[in-house]
TORKOL-4160 file (C-alpha; in steps of 0.2 Angstrom, whole numbers, padded with zeros to 4 digits, m for minus):
356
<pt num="1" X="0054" Y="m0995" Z="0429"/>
<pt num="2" X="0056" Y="m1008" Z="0415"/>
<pt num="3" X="0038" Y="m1015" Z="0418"/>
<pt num="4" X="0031" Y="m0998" Z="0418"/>
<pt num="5" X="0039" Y="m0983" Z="0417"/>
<pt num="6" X="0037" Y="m0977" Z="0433"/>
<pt num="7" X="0050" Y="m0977" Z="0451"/>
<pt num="8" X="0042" Y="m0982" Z="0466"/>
<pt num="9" X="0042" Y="m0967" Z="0478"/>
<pt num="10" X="0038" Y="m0975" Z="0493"/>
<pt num="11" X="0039" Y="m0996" Z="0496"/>
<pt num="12" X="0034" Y="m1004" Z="0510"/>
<pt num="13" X="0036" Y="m0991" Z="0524"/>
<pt num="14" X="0027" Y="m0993" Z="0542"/>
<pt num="15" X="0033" Y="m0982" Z="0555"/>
<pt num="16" X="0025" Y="m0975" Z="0572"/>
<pt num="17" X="0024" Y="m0958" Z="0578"/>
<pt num="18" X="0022" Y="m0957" Z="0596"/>
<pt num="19" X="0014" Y="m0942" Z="0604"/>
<pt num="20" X="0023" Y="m0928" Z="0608"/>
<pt num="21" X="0039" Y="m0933" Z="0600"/>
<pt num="22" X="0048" Y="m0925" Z="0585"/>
<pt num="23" X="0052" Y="m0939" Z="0573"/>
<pt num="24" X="0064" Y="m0937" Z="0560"/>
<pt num="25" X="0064" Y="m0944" Z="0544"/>
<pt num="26" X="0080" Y="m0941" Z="0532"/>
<pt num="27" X="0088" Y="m0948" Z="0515"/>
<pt num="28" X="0097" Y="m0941" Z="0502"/>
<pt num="29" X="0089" Y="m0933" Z="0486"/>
<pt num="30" X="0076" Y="m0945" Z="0478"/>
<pt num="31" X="0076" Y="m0955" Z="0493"/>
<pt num="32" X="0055" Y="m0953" Z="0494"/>
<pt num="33" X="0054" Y="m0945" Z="0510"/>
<pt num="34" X="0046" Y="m0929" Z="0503"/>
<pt num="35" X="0034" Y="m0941" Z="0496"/>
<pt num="36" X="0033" Y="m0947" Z="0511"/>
<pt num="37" X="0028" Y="m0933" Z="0522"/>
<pt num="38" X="0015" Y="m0927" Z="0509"/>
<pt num="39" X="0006" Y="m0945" Z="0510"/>
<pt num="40" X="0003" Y="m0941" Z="0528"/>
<pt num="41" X="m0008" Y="m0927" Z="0524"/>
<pt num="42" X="m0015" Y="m0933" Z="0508"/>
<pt num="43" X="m0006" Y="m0922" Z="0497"/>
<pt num="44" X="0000" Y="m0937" Z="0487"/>
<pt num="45" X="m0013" Y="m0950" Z="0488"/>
<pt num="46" X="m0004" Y="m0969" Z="0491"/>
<pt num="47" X="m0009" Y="m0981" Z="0481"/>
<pt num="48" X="m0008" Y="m0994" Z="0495"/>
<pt num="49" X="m0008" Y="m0995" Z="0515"/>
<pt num="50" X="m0017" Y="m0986" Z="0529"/>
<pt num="51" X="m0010" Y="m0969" Z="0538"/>
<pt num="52" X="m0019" Y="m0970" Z="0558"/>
<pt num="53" X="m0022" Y="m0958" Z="0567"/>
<pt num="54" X="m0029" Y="m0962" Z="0582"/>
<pt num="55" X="m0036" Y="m0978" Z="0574"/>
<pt num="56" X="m0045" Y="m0969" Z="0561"/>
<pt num="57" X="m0037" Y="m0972" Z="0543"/>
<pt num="58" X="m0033" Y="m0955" Z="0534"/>
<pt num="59" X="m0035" Y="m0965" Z="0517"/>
<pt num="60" X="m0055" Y="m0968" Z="0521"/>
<pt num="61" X="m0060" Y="m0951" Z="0524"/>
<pt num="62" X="m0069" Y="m0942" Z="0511"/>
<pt num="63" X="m0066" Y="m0925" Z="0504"/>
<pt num="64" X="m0076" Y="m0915" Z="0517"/>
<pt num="65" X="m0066" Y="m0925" Z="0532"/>
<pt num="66" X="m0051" Y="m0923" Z="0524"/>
<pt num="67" X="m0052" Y="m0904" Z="0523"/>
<pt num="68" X="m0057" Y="m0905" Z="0542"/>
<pt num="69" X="m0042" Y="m0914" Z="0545"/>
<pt num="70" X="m0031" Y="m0899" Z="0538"/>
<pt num="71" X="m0038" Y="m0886" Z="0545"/>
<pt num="72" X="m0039" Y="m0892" Z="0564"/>
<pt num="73" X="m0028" Y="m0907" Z="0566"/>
<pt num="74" X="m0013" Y="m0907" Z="0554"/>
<pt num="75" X="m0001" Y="m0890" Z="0547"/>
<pt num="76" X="0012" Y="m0890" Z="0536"/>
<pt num="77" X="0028" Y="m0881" Z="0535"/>
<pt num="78" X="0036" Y="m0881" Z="0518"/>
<pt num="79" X="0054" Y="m0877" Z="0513"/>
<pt num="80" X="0051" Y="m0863" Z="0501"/>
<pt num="81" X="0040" Y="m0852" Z="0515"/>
<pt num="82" X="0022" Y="m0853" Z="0506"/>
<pt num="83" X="0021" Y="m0836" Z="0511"/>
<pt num="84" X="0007" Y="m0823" Z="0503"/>
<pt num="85" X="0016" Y="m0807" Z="0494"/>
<pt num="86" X="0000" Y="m0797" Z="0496"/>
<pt num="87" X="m0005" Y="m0799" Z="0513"/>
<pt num="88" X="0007" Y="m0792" Z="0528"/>
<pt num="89" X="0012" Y="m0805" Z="0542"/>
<pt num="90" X="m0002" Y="m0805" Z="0551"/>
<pt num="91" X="m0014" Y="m0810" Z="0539"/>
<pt num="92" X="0000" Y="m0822" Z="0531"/>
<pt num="93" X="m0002" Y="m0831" Z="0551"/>
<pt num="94" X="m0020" Y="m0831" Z="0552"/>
<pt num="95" X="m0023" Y="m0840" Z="0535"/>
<pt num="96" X="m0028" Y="m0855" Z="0542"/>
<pt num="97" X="m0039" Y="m0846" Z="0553"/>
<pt num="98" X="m0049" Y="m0839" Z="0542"/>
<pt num="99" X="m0050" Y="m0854" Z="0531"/>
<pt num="100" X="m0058" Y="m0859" Z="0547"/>
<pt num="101" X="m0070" Y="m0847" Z="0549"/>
<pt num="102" X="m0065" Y="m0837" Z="0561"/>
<pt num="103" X="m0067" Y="m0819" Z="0565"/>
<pt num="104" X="m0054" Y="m0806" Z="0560"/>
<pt num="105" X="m0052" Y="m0800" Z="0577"/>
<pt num="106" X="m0052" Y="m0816" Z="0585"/>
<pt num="107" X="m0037" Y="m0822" Z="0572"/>
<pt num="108" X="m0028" Y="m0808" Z="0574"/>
<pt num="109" X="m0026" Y="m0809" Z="0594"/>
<pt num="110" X="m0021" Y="m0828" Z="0590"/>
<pt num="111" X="m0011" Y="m0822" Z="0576"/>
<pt num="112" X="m0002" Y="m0809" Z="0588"/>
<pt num="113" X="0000" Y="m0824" Z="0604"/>
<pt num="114" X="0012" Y="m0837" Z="0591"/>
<pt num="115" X="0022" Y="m0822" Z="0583"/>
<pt num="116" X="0028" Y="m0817" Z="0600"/>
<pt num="117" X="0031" Y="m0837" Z="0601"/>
<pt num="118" X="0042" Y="m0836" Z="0587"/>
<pt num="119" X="0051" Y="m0819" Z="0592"/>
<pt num="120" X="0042" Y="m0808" Z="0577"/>
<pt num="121" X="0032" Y="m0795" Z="0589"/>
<pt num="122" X="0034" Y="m0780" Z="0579"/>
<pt num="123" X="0033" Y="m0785" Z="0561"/>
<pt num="124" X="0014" Y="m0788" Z="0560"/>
<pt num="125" X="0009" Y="m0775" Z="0549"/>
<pt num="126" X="0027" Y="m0779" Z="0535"/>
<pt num="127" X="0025" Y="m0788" Z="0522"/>
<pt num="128" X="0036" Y="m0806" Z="0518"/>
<pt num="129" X="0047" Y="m0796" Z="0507"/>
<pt num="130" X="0052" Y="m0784" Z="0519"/>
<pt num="131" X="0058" Y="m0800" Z="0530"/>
<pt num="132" X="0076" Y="m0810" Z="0529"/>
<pt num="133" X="0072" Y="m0830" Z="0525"/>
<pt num="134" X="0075" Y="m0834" Z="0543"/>
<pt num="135" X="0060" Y="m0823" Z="0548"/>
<pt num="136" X="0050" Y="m0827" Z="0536"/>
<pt num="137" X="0052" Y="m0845" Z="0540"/>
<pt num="138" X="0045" Y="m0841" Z="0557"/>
<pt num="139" X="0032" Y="m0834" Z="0550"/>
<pt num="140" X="0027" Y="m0851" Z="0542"/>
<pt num="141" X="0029" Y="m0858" Z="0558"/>
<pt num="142" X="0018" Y="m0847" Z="0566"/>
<pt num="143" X="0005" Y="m0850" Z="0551"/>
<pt num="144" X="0006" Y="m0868" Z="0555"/>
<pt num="145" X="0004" Y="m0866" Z="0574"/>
<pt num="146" X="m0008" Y="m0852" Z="0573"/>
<pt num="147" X="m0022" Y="m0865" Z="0571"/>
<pt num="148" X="m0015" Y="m0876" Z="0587"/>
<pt num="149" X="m0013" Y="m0891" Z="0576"/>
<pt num="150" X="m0010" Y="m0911" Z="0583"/>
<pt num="151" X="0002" Y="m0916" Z="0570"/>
<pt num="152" X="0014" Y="m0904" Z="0561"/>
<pt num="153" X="0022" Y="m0908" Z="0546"/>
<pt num="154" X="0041" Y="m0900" Z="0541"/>
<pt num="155" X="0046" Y="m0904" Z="0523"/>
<pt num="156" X="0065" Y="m0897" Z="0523"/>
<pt num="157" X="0063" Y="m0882" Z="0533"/>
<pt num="158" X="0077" Y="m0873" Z="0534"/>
<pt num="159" X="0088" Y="m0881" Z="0520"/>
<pt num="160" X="0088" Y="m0862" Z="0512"/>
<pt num="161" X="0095" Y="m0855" Z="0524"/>
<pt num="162" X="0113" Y="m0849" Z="0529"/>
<pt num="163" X="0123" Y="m0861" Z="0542"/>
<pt num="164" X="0121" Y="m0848" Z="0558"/>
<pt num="165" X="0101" Y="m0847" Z="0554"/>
<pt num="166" X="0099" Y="m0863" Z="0549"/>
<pt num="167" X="0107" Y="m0869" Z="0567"/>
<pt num="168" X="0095" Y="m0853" Z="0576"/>
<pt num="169" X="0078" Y="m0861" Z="0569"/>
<pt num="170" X="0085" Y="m0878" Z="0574"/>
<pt num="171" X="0083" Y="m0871" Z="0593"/>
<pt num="172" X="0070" Y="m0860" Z="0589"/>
<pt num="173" X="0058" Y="m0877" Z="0585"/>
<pt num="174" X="0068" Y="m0887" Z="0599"/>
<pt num="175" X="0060" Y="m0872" Z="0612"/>
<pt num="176" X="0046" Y="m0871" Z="0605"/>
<pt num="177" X="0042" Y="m0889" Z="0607"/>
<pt num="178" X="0047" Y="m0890" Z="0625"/>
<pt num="179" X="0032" Y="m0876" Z="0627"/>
<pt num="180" X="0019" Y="m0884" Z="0612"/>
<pt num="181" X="0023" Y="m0903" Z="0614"/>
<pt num="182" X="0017" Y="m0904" Z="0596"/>
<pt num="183" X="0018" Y="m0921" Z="0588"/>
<pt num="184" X="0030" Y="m0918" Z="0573"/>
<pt num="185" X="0036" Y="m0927" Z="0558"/>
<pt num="186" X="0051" Y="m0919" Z="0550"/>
<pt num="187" X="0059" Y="m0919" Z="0535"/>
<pt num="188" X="0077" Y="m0919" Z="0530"/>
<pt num="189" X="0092" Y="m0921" Z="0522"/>
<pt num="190" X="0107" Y="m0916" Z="0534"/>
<pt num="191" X="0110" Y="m0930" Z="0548"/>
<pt num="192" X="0118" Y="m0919" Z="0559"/>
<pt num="193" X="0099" Y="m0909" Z="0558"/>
<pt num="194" X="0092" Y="m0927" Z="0562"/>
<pt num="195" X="0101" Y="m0930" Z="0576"/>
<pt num="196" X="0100" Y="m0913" Z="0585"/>
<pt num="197" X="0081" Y="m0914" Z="0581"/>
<pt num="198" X="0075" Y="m0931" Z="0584"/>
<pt num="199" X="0068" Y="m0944" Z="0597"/>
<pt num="200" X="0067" Y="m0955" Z="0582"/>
<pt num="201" X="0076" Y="m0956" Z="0566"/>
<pt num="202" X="0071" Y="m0967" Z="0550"/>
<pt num="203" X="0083" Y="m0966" Z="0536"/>
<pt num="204" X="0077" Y="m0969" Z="0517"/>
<pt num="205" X="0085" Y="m0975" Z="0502"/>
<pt num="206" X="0075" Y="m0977" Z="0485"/>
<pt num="207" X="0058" Y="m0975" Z="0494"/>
<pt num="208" X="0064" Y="m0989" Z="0507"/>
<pt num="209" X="0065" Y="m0988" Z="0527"/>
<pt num="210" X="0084" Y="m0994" Z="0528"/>
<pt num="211" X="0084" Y="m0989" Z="0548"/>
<pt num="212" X="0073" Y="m0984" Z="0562"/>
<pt num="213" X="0079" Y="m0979" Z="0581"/>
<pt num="214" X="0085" Y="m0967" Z="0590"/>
<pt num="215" X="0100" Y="m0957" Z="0585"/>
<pt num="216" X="0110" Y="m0963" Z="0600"/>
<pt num="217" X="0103" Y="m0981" Z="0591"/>
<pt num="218" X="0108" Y="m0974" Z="0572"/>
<pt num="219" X="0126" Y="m0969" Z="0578"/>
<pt num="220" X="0131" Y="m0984" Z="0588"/>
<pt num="221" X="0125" Y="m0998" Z="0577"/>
<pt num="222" X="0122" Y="m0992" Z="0559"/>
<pt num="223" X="0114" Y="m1007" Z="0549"/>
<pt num="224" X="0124" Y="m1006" Z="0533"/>
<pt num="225" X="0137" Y="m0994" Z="0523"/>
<pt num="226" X="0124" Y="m0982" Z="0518"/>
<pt num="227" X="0119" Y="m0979" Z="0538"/>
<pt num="228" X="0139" Y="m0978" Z="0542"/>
<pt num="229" X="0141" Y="m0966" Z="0528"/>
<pt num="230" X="0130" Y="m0953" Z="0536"/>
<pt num="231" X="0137" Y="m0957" Z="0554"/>
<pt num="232" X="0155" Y="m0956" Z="0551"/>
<pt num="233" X="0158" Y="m0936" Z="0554"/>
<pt num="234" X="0145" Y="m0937" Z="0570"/>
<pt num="235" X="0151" Y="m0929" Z="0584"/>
<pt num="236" X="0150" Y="m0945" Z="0594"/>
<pt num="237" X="0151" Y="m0935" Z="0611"/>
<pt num="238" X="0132" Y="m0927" Z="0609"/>
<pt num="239" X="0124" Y="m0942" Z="0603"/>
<pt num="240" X="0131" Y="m0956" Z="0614"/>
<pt num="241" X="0123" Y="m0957" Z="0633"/>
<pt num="242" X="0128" Y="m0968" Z="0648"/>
<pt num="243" X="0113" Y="m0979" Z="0645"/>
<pt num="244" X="0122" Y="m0989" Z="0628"/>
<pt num="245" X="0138" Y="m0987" Z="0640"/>
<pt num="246" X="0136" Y="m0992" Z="0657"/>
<pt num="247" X="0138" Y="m1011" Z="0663"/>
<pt num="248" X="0130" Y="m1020" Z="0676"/>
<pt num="249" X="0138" Y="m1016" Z="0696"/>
<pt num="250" X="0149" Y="m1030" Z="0702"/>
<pt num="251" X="0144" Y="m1028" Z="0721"/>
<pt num="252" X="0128" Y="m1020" Z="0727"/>
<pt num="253" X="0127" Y="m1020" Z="0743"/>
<pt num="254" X="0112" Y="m1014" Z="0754"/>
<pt num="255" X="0117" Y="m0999" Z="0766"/>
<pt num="256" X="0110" Y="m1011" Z="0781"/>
<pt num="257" X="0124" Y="m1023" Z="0778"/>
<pt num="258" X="0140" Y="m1021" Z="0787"/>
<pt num="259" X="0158" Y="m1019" Z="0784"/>
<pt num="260" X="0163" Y="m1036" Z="0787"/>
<pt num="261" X="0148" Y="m1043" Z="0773"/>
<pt num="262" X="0154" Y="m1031" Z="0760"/>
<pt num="263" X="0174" Y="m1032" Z="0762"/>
<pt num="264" X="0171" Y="m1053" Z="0761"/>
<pt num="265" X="0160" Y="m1051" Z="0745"/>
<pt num="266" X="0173" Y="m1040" Z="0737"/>
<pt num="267" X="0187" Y="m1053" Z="0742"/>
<pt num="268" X="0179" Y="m1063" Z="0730"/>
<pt num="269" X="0181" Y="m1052" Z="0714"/>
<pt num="270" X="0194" Y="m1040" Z="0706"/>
<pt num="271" X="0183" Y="m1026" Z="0710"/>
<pt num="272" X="0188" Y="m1013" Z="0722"/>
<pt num="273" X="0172" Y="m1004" Z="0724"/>
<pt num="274" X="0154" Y="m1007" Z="0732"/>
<pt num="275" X="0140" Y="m1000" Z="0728"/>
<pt num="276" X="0127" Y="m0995" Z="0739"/>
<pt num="277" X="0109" Y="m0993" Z="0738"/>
<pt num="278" X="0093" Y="m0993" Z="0749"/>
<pt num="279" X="0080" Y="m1007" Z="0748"/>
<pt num="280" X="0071" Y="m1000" Z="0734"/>
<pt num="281" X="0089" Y="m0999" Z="0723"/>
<pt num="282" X="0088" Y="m0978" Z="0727"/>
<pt num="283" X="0107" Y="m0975" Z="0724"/>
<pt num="284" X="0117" Y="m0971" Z="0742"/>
<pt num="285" X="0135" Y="m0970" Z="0735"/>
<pt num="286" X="0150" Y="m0980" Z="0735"/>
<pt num="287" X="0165" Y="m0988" Z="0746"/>
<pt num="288" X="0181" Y="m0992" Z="0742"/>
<pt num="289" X="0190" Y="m1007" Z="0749"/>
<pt num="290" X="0201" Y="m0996" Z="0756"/>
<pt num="291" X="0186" Y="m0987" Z="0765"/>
<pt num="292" X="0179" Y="m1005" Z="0771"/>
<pt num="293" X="0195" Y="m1009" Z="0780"/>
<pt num="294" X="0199" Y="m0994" Z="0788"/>
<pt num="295" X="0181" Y="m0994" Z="0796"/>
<pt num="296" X="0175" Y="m1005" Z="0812"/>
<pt num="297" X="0172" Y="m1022" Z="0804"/>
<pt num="298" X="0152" Y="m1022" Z="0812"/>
<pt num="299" X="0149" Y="m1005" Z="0805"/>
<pt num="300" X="0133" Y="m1003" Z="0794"/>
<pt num="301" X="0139" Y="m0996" Z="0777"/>
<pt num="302" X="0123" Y="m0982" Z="0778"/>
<pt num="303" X="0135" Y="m0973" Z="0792"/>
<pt num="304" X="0150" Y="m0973" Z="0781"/>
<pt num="305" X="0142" Y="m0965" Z="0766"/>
<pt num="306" X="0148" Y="m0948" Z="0759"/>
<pt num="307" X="0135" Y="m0937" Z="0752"/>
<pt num="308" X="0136" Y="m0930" Z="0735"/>
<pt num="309" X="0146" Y="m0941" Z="0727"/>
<pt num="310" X="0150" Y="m0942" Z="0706"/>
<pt num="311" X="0135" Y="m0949" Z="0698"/>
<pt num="312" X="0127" Y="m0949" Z="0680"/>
<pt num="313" X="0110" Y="m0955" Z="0673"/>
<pt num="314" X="0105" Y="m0963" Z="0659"/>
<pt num="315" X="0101" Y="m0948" Z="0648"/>
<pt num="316" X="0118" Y="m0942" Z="0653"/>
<pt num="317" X="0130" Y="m0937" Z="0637"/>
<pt num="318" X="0147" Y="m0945" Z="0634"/>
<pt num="319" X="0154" Y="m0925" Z="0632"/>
<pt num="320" X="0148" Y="m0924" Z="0651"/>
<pt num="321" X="0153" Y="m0942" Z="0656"/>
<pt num="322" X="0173" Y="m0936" Z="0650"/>
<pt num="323" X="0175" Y="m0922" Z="0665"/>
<pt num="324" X="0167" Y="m0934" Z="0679"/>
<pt num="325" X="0179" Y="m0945" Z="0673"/>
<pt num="326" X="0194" Y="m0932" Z="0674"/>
<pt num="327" X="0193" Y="m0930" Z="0690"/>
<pt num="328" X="0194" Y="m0947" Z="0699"/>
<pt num="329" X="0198" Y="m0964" Z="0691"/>
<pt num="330" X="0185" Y="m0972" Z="0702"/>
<pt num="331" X="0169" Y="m0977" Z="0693"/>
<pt num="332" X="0154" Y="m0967" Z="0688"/>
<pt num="333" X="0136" Y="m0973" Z="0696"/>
<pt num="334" X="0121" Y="m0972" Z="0682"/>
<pt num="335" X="0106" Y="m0971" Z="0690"/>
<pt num="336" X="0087" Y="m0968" Z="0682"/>
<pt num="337" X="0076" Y="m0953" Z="0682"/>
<pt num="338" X="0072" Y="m0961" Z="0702"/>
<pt num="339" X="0088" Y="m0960" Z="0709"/>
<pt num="340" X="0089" Y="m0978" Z="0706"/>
<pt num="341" X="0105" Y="m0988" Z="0703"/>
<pt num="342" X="0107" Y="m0994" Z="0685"/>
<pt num="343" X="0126" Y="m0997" Z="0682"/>
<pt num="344" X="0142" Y="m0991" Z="0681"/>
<pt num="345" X="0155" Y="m0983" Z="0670"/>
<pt num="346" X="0173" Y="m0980" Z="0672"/>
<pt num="347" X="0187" Y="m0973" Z="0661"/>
<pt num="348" X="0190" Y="m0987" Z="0650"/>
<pt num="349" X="0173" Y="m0989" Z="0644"/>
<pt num="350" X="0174" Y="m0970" Z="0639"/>
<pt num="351" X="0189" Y="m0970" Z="0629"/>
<pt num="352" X="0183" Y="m0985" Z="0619"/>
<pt num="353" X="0168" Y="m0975" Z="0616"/>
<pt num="354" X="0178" Y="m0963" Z="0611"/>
<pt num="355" X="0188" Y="m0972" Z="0599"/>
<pt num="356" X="0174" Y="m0978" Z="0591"/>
């Protein structure tokens, strides 16, 4: 500012988007992330870097690839709507596809397929005026998917609207993604917004990336004050899993082994549990000590097993670890998406979680 008047919008960011994944990026006013999001697209043109996609840099294209690139590849969704007054819903949808070139018929058919997407069969022929701000935002989303983009870009969405909306659109997108699997960068303000959305979050300050993970990541170890700031009224239940919880097992044993194996092992530590798993570490359950010694000494363990015990995986939130933990004070097997055993949890480790 001294040297030359100006504030650096955006300072040394580098970031990766992966495919399919909504990732976040949030800061307070005049953090740059707006500036940001518009750099991506070439709204603002940076002075400095590279912006990949797919290996080809966005900052070498000329005009005519450029256009190209934002009518098929990348749409944007602002926060004030960018709606047309004049034209009824249908033709405010189909913008992009007649940019493209496409026939009136054929865009009006596409038109019709993404405002059932977004719930708005009906109001085709209204105009935007005729809609609440919630609808008409869906009517910007549909605009932006009418054209079946790779990349969608979400500057502040839904900051206009009410609370109850705001939180309606929030699921709206997240269903939408699990039917689309667009690869979305989004734009906000409201951490809680971040972490309800997000695989990944990076967090701004004066044009700066201050942090970058995942919100289970952001909640758990927050870099500095600033991150701890916007962490501090999380509701720590929905964010934190059993993954960032679990410790290792103390005994694993094989469900070949017998009873006489296991109970010595377990004489050699404080633990009173074993936890059994097949050869390729698929979980089987668990024994208790108490189990072991009431059993024929030459048993295998496999014959002793009880189906369906507790279990949790690693995606597994804390608010659904704390009623598992309720009803037994034995521990809690975390297994993977394979049924494989990854660690344990048990009361203890879920209260300190809870107590921050």
């Amino acid at each position: 500012m001294a040297q030359s008047g100006h504030v650096v919008a955006v300072q040394d960011v580098s970031f990766e988007v992966r495919t399919g994944e909504i990732f976040v990026v949030m800061g307070l006013s005049g953090s740059g992330k707006s500036t940001l999001v518009r750099c991506i697209s070439r709204l603002i043109e940076p002075t400095y870097g590279h912006i990949l996609l797919k290996g080809q840099d966005l900052l070498a294209m000329n005009d005519k690839q450029l256009r190209d690139l934002r009518r098929h590849k990348i749409s944007m969704v602002f926060q004030h709507f960018g709606l047309f007054p004049h034209r009824r819903i249908i033709d405010n949808v189909a913008y992009g596809l007649e940019i493209q070139g496409m026939d009136k018929a054929t865009r009006h058919q596409r038109a019709h397929e993404v405002l059932k997407l977004v719930s708005l069969t009906g109001w085709e022929n209204h105009y935007p005026g005729e809609l609440s701000g919630g609808m008409q935002q869906r009517v910007g989303i549909a605009r932006a998917l009418a054209v079946d983009p790779e990349i969608m870009l979400f500057d502040e969405p839904f900051s206009a609207l009410d609370p109850l909306i705001r939180r309606e659109m929030q699921d709206e997108l997240l269903n939408l993604q699990k039917l689309m699997h667009k690869t979305i960068v989004f734009i906000t303000h409201d951490f809680l917004e971040a972490i309800k959305l997000g695989n990944h979050i990076a967090i701004m300050k004066d044009g700066a990336l201050v942090q970058l993970g995942t919100p289970e990541q952001i909640v758990s170890q927050p870099v500095n004050d600033y991150v701890r700031e916007f962490t501090k009224d999380v509701p720590r239940t929905k964010v934190i899993t059993a993954n960032s919880l679990m410790q290792p097992c103390p005994v694993v044993a094989l469900a070949q082994d017998t009873v006489m194996q296991t109970c010595l092992r377990l004489a050699q530590t404080p633990d009173q549990v074993a936890f059994v798993v097949a050869e390729n570490q698929q979980f089987k359950g668990m024994l208790s000590l108490a189990e072991l010694q009431s059993a024929p000494p030459h048993s295998q363990l496999h014959t002793l097993i009880v189906p369906f015990q507790r279990f949790a995986t690693t995606t597994t939130f804390l608010e659904q670890l704390i009623p598992l933990a309720v009803q037994t004070a034995a521990p809690i097997a975390v297994l993977n998406s394979e049924q494989q055993l990854r660690g344990f949890i048990d009361r203890t480790m879920i209260m300190l979680a809870l107590g921050n």
